[in-house]
N, C-alpha and C positions, 0 to 999 in steps of 0.2 A: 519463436520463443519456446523453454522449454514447454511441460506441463507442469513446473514448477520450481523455483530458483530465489536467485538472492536479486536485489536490483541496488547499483549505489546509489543515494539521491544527495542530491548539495541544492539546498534553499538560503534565501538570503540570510539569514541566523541559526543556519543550522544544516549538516553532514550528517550522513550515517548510512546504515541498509535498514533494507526493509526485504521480508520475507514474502515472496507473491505465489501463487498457487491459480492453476484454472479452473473454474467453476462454474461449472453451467453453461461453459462457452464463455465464460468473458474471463480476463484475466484480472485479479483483485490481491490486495492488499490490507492488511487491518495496522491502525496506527490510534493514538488517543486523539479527541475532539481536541484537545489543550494543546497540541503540540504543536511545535514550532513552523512546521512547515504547510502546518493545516493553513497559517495565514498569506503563504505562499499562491496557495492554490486556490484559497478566496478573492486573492488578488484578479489574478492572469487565468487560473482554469487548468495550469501547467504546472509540471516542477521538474527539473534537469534532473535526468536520469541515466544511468548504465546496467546497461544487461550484463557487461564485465567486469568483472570483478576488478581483474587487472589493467582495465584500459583506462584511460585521462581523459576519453571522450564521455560529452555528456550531449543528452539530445532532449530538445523542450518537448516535454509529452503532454500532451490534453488526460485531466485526470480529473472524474466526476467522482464528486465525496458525498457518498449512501448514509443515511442517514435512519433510515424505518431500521425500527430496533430488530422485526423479523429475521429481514435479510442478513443483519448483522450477525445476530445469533445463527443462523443458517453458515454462513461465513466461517465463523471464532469455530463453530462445532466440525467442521469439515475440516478445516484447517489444524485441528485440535487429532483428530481423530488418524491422518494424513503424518499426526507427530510435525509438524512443518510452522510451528509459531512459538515467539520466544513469552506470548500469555498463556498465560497457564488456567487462568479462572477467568471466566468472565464480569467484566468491570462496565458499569454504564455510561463511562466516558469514550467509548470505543466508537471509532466508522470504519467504515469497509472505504478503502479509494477504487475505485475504478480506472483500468487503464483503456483508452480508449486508442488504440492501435493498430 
């Protein structure tokens, strides 16, 4: 992977990208606590992803959702700072995903 990219992800109720970025050594993601695919991954631990943009392959990833506000703020400001997220302000409905890869 790169050191930072787009990923596609397809959940049961829900498509889209999501913006990933490396941090610390692990590769993460920040997405809202509300969202659709959070219940995905509360499910199974997983959620069908692409590292290509253009490709129709999806591959079930193990992905841990952060939760300690620190980290998260640690995350949104690196990310923020990186220019590499489509939040602009930080909101308290936010978790960092974790890709565990």
């Amino acid at each position: 992977m790169k050191k930072k990219g787009m990923v596609k992800f397809q959940g049961s109720e829900s498509k889209g990208l999501l913006n990933y970025i490396k941090f610390e050594g692990e590769y993460v993601s920040i997405t809202r606590k509300s969202s659709r695919k959070i219940n995905d991954i509360d499910k199974t631990g997983k959620l069908k992803v692409s590292f290509g943009l253009l490709s129709r392959d999806y591959n079930n990833v193990q992905i841990k959702i952060v939760v300690d506000k620190e980290r998260i703020k640690k995350v949104f400001n690196f990310m923020k700072a990186e220019k590499h997220t489509h939040y602009k302000k930080f909101i308290d409905d936010l978790v960092v995903l974790k890709y565990i890869v």
